[in-house]
N, C-alpha and C positions, 0 to 999 in steps of 0.2 A: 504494500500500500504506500507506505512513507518512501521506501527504500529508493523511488525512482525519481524524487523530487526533493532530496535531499542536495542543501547546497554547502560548501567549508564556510565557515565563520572566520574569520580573519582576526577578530578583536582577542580572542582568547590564545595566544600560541607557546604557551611556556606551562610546560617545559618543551621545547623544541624536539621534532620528532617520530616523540614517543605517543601519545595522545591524541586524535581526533574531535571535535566537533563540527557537526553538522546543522544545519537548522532547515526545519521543512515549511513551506509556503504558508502552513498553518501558525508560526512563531514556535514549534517544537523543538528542542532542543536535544541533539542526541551525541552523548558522550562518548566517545568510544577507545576503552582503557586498553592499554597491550603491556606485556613482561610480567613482571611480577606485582604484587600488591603485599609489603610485607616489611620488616622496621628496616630495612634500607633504602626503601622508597618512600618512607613513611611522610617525610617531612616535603618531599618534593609535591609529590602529590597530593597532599594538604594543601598546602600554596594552590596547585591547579587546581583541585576540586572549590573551595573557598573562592578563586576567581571564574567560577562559574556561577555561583549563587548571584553575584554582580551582572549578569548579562542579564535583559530583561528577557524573558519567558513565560508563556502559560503553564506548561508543564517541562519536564528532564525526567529522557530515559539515560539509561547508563548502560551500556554495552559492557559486558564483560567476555564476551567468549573469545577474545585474542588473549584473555590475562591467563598464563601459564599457570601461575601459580600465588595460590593468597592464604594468608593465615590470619590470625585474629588480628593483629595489627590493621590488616587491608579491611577486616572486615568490622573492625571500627570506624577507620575511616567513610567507609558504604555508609554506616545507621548512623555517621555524623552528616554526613551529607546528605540521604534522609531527610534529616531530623531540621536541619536547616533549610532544605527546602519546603517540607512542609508546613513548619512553623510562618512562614511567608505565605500561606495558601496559595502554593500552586503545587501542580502534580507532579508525584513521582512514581517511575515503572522501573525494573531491572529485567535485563535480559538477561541467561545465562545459559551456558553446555547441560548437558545430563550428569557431569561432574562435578560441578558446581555447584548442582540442584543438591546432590548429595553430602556436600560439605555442608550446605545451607543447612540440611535437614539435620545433621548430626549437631550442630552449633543451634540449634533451636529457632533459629531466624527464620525459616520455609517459608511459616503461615506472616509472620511480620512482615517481609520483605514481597513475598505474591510475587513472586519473577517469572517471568514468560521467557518463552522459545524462539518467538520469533517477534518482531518489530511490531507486526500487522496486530497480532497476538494483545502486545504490551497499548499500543493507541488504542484499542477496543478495551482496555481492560481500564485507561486513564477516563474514558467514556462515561463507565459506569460509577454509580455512586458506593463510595468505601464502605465495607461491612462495618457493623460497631465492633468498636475494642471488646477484646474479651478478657475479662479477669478472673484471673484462677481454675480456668478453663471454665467457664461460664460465657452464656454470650451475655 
C-alpha cells in the first residue's frame, strides 16, 4: 500500500548511512532501522530516534526487519520511542521478522508493542482504534 509512494526525508540524516526515513503522501513517517540495536549503538541511536519525534507526523512506523540483532538495551530504546510518541498523540506501529516477533514475545512486549509483518498490515492497524490497557491481565 505505502511501500510504492514512499519518499526519503532529507531533514532527518544522522547518523549517516545507517538509518532510513521515509514519508508517504499521507504525512507517514517510516523509520527504517539496520545492524544492530544494543548498548553500543545505544546512544547513537537515541540521538536519531529523539530527532524523529521532532519531524512533524501523524503517525511513525519503525521498521525493524534489517536490524540483525537487538537486546534489551535496543529494546528500551523501541518502548522509549513508543512512549514519546504517543505521549504527543500520534500513532505508533512496529514492523518486524518472525524472529523478532519471538524475542518480543519472550520479553513480554508482543501484546504492548502489536507489531505487524508487513507495512500494509501496520497502516491498517494505525486505522483502527487502540484496544484499552489491560491491567493484571484484565481488560
Amino acid at each position: 500500500m505505502h511501500d510504492n509512494i514512499l519518499e526519503a526525508v532529507d531533514t532527518v540524516t544522522w547518523p549517516p548511512g545507517e538509518h532510513t526515513l521515509r514519508r508517504a503522501a499521507d504525512g507517514l513517517l517510516v523509520a527504517g532501522l539496520r545492524g544492530d540495536m544494543d548498548l553500543a549503538t545505544a546512544t547513537h541511536l537515541s540521538f536519531w530516534l529523539d530527532s524523529l519525534v521532532a519531524v512533524v507526523s501523524p503517525a511513525y512506523v519503525v521498521d525493524l526487519r534489517e536490524v540483525s540483532f537487538f537486546d534489551s538495551t535496543g529494546l528500551n530504546l523501541l518502548l522509549r520511542f513508543r512512549r514519546r510518541v504517543i505521549e504527543t498523540d500520534r500513532g505508533f506501529a512496529l514492523l518486524c521478522d518472525p524472529g523478532q516477533l519471538r524475542l518480543l514475545r519472550a520479553h513480554g512486549t508482543l501484546e504492548l508493542l502489536n507489531p505487524s509483518t508487513t507495512l500494509a498490515e501496520a497502516v491498517s492497524g494505525l486505522m483502527e482504534p487502540a484496544p484499552p490497557p489491560r491491567r493484571n491481565g484484565r481488560p
